[in-house]
C-alpha positions as CSV (number, residue, x, y, z in Angstrom):
1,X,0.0,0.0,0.0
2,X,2.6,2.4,-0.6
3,X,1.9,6.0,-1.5
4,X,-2.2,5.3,-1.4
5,X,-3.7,8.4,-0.7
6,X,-7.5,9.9,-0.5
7,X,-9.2,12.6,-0.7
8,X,-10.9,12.6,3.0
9,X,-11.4,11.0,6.0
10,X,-14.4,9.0,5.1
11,X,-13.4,7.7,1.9
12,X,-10.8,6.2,3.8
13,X,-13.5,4.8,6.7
14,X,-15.1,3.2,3.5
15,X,-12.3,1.8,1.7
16,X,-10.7,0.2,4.8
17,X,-14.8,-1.0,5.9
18,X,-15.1,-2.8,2.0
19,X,-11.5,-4.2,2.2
20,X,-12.6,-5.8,6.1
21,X,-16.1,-7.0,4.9
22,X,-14.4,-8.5,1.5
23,X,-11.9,-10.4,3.6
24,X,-13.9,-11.7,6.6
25,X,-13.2,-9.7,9.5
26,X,-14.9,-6.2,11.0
27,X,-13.1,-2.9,12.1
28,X,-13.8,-0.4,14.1
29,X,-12.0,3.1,14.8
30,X,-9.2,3.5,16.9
31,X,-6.6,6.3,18.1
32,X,-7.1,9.9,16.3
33,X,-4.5,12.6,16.4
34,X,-4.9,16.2,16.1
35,X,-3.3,19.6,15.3
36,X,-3.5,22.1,17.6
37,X,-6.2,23.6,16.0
38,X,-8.5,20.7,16.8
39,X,-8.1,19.0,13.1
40,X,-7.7,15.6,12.2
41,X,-4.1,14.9,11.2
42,X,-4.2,11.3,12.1
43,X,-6.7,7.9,12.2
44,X,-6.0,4.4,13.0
45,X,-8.5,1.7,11.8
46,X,-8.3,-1.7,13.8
47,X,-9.4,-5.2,13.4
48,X,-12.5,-5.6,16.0
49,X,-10.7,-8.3,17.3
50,X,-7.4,-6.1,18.4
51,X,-6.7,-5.8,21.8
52,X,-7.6,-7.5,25.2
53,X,-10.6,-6.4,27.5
54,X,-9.6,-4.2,30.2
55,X,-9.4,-6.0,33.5
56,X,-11.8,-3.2,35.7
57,X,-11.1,-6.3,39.3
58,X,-15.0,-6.7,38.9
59,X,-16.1,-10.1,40.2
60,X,-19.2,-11.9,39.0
61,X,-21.1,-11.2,42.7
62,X,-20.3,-7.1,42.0
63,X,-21.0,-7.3,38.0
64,X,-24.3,-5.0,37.3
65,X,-24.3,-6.9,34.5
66,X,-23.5,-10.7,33.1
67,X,-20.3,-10.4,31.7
68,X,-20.5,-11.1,27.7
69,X,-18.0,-13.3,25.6
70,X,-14.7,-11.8,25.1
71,X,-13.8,-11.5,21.4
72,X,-10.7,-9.8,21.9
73,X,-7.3,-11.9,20.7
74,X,-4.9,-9.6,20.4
75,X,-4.9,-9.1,16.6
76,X,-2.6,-6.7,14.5
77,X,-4.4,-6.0,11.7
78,X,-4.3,-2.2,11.6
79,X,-4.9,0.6,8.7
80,X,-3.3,4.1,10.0
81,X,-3.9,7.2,7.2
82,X,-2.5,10.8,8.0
83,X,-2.9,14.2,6.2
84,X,-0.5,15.4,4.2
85,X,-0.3,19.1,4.5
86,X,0.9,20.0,0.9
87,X,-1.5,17.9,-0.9
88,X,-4.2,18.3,1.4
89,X,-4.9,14.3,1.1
90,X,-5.2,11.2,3.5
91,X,-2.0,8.9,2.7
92,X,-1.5,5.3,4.5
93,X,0.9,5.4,7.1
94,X,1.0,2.0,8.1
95,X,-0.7,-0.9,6.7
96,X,-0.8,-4.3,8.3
97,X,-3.1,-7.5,7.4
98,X,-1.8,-10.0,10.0
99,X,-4.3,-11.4,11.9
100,X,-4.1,-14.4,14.7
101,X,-8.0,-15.5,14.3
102,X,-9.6,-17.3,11.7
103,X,-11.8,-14.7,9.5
104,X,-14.9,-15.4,8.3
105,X,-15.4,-18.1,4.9
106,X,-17.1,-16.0,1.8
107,X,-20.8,-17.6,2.4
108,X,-20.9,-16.1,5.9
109,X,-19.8,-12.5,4.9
């Protein structure tokens, strides 16, 4: 994926959302970095499966609520774009389709 580039945010969101779907697995939106005007310079994609829950010492007797399967495993799959200032376009930063987990066949997608 060197030097891919777009012209906004979204058109990235949707690009990186049709290239998840086509190869069985979901994203979601991660870490965003901004100028000090408040602006978007940076966005980081992530395979829904990234990541571990965050252990909050709750027990099952102080749980408000039944704790749901954990889908998390720690996947690296990531798709991180930044703005380039001259061009005034969205360029991939860092592209990476490794993922631990099996992703879903083509009939299921």
């Amino acid at each position: 994926m060197d030097r891919f580039s777009f012209g906004d945010l979204e058109a990235t969101y949707l690009f990186y959302y049709w290239y998840a779907r086509i190869n069985g697995f979901s994203l979601r939106k991660s870490k965003v970095v901004k100028n000090c005007k408040g602006e978007k310079t940076q966005q980081t994609f992530l395979c829904s499966r990234q990541g571990v829950r965050e252990d909050k010492g709750l027990t099952n007797e102080t749980r408000k609520c039944e704790l749901i399967n954990d889908t998390r495993c720690e996947c690296n799959a990531k798709f991180v774009v930044h703005v380039m200032k001259n061009y005034r376009r969205w360029e991939v930063k860092e592209f990476s389709d490794e993922h631990n987990h099996k992703l879903l066949p083509p009939e299921c997608r």
